[in-house]
N, C-alpha and C positions, 0 to 999 in steps of 0.2 A: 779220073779227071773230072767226071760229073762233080764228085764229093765237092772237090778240091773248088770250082768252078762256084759253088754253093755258098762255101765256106767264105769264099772273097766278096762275095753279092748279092746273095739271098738273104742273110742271117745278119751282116756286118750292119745293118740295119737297127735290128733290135738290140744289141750290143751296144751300139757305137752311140743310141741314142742318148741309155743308160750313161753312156762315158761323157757323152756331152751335157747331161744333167747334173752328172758329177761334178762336172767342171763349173757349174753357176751358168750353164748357159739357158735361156727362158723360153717360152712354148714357141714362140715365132723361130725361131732359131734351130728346134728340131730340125726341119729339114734340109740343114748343113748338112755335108757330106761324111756320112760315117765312116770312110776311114781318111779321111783327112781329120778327124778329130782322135782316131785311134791313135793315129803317127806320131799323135805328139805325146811323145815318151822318148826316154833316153836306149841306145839298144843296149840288150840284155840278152847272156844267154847263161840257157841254163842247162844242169843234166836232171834228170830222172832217174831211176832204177826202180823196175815193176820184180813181183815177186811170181812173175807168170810166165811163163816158153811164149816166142814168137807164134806157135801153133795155134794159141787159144785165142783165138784172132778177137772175141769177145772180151773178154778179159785185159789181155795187155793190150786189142785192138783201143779199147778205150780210153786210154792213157795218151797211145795215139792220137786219137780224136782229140784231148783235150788240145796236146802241142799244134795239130795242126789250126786248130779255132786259134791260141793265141797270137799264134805268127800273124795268120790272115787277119785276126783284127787289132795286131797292131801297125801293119804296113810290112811285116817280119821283121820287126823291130826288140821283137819279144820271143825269143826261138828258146823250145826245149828239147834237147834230146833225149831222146827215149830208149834204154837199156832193157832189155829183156832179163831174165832171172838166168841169175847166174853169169851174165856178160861183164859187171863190174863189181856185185857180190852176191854171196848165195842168197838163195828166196827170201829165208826165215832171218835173214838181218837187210834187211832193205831201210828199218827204223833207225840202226846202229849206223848204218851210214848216214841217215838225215841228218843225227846226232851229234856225228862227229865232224860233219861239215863235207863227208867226201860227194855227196851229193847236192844240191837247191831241195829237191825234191824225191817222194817216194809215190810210188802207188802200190798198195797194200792191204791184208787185212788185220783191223785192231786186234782181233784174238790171238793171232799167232805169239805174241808180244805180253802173254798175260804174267809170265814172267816179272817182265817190269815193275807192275802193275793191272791186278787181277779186274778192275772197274773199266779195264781197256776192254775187256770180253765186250761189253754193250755200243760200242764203236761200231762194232760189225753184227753181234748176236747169241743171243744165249738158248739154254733148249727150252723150247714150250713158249720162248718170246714173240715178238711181234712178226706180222708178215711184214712186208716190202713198204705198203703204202701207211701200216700203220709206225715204220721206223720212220721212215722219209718225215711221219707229221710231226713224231716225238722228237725227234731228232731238231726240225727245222722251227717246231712251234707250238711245242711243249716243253720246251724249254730245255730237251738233251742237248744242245750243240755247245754251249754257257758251262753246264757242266763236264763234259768231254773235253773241252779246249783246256779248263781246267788242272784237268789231267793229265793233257799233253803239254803242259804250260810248265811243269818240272822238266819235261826233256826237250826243252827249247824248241817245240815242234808247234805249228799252228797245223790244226787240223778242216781238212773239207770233204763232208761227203761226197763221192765223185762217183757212185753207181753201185746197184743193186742184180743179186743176182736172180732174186724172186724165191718159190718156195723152193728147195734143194730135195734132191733124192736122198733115201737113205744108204745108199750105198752100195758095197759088190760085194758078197761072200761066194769064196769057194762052193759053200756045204748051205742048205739051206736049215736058216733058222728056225727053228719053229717054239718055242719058249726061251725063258728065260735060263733054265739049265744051259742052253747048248752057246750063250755066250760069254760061261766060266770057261778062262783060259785061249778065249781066242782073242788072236793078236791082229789089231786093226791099227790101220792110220786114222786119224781123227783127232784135230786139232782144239785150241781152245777148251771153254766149261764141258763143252760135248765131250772130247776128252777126260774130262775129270769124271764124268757120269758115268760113261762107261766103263772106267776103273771102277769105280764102287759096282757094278754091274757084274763086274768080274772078269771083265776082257784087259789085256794086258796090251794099254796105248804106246803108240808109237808118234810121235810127229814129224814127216816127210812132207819137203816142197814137193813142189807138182813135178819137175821132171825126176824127182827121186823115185814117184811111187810104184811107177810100174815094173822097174826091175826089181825092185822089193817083192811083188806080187809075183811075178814071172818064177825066182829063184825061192820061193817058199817063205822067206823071211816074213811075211805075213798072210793073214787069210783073208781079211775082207780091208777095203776098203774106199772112204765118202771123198766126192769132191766136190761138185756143182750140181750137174743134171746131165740128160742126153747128151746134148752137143755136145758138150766138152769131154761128158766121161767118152762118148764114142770115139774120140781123137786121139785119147791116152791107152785105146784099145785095153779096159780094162774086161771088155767082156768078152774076150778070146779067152781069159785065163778066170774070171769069176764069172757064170751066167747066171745068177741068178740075182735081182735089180730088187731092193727093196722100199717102200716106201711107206712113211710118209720121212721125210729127213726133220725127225723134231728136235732136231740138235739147231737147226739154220731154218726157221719159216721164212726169213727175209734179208740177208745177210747183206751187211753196209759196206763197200768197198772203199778206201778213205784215202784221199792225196792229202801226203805227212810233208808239209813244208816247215825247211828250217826258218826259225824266228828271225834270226839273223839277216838269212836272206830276204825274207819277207819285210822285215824294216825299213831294208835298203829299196825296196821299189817304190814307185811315185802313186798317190791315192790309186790314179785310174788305172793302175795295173793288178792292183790289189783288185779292186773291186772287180775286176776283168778274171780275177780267178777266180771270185765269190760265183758269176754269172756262170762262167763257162763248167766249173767242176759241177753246179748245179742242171746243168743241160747233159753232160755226161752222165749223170745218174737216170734220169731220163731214156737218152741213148741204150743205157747198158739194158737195164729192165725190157723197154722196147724188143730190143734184139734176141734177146731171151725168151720172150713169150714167142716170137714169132716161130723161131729156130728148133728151140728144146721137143713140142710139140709131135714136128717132122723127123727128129732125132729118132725119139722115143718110137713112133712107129717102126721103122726101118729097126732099130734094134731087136723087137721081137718079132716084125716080119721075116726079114730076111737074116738077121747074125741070131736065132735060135733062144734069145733072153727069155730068160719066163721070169715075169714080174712079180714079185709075191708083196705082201703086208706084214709090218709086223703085228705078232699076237698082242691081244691086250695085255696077257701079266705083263710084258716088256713096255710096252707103254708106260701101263699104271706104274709100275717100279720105276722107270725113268721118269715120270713127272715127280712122282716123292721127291726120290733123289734131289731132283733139279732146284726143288721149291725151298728142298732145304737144305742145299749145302750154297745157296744163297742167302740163304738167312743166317748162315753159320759165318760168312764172311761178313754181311752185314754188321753182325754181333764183333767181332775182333776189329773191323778195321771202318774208323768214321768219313774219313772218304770216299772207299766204295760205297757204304751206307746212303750219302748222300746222293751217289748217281740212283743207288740201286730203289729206290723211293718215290725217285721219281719216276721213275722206269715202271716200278711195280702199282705206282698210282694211274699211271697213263694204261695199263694194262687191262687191270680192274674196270675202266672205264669202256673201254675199246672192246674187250673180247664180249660182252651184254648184249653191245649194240650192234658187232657183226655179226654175232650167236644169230639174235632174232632176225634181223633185218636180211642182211645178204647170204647167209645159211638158208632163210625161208624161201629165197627165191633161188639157188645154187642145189638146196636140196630137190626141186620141181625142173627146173631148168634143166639143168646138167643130164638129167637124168629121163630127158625126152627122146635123145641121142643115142643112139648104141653106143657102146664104150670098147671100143676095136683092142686096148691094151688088159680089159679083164678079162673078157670073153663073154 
């Protein structure tokens, strides 16, 4: 009820002023009453489908967050329902339903969809690409979102970044890895370009929604497999059945969560509700990342405190052969197709830039820093 309480009075402020600016209203006139100015809208409702179990209170919890901000600041004028994965279609087509109209909205991520189109990979994240904060830049002010919408602009979708799950683990294996030999033939979940790498790597992908994966793991049908980090993976009790946690997840340094709304519907709303979804999915991103750092942390402990995890790294040949891979079987899509080209350039130019100046800068203080602290999960 706190949230909620928040939601109606605390926030409805900076929103609402946003709405009333929208509206031609002038600096004197800011302190009108912000939901008296949200109100005025026609009511609306809509559905959603999230491609995540009610469980992952972070993940679908987020989608929540977005519907309940709308409601509150339009006077609940503006309601979405929020469908869990699997409640009105399964995870991996939550896009197909934005598509074909059975939903308003999606909350998802671009790579599962690369199908479609393989330029959707960088929607959410490629291996060896950006962290969190350096998508959120690309994405909002390097010009990816222009390009991305782009792309979703064939499948009548407007796209909004709507949350971050930050740097991802590498995953769960049965048997523990230790070169590159011993991931010929092993069969993992692992979605997206990270997907494609690891095929060439020699494991034999699989792509499972979230509530698919663990009965997969449990009955042998696979041996290892990635999803987020601590929190989440400890929910999906993957480490009853794989214990051994690897990391770094260089398939996901910073993976973009995206709300797919159909165009359609999006036409039909009035400016300020539009822009009421620019704000709000933009606080959701936010939101999610937040919850993440705090949470994952406490996760991670408790896993090899108490449920026995032993964390390991992977070896460099696996690295170094996964960056190859990576670098160039994006230049091999480049090469065939000039639309992903076009995302992938800019992507790869904002990169080039980015990784110099993290390198030196917050590496130099990360590399002293971090390492003042005993480190409780290496030993």
């Amino acid at each position: 009820m706190r949230r909620r309480e928040f939601l109606g009075k605390a926030t409805a402020g900076a929103v609402g002023v946003g709405l009333v600016g929208a509206c031609g209203g002038e600096p004197g006139e800011m302190v009108a009453s912000a939901e008296a100015a949200a109100v005025q809208g026609p009511e609306i409702q809509w559905r959603m489908a999230t491609s995540f179990p009610v469980s992952l209170d972070i993940l679908h919890g987020t989608a929540e967050f977005i519907a309940e901000r709308v409601a509150a600041l339009t006077g609940g004028r503006f309601t979405i329902r929020v469908y869990s994965a699997g409640e009105l279609v399964p995870p991996l087509q939550v896009m197909d339903s934005v598509q074909q109209g059975t939903v308003q909205a999606g909350f998802t991520a671009g790579y599962y969809y690369v199908g479609k189109n393989p330029a959707l990979a960088f929607d959410a994240g490629v291996p060896f690409g950006l962290t969190a904060r350096q998508q959120m830049a690309w994405v909002n002010y390097g010009g990816g979102l222009e390009l991305l919408r782009g792309v979703y602009a064939d499948f009548g979708i407007v796209q909004f970044p709507a949350g971050n799950t930050g740097m991802q683990m590498g995953g769960w294996f049965r048997n523990p890895i230790e070169s590159l030999d011993d991931l010929r033939g092993l069969r993992m979940r692992i979605p997206g370009v990270g997907g494609e790498i690891m095929t060439r790597l020699g494991a034999s992908v699989q792509v499972l929604g979230g509530p698919d994966i663990y009965p997969a793991l449990e009955r042998g049908a696979i041996d290892a497999t990635e999803w987020v980090g601590p929190y989440d993976d400890e929910k999906l009790g993957f480490q009853d059945i794989a214990p051994n946690y690897y990391m770094p997840g260089w398939w996901e340094p910073g993976p973009n969560i995206t709300m797919q709304v159909s165009q359609a519907a999006y036409d039909e709303l009035p400016p300020s509700y539009q822009d009421l979804l620019t704000t709000v999915s933009a606080e959701a991103a936010s939101h999610m990342l937040g919850r993440y750092d705090v949470e994952n942390p406490r996760a991670l402990r408790k896993l090899v405190d108490e449920d026995g995890v032993t964390l390991r790294s992977f070896s460099e040949d696996i690295l170094q052969a996964a960056w190859r891979e990576s670098n160039a079987y994006l230049e091999e899509l480049a090469a065939d197709d000039a639309g992903f080209r076009a995302v992938y350039e800019s992507w790869r130019d904002f990169r080039a830039d980015a990784f110099p100046f993290f390198d030196g800068n917050e590496q130099a203080y990360a590399r002293f820093a971090f390492n003042q602290l005993s480190n409780p999960f290496m030993g």
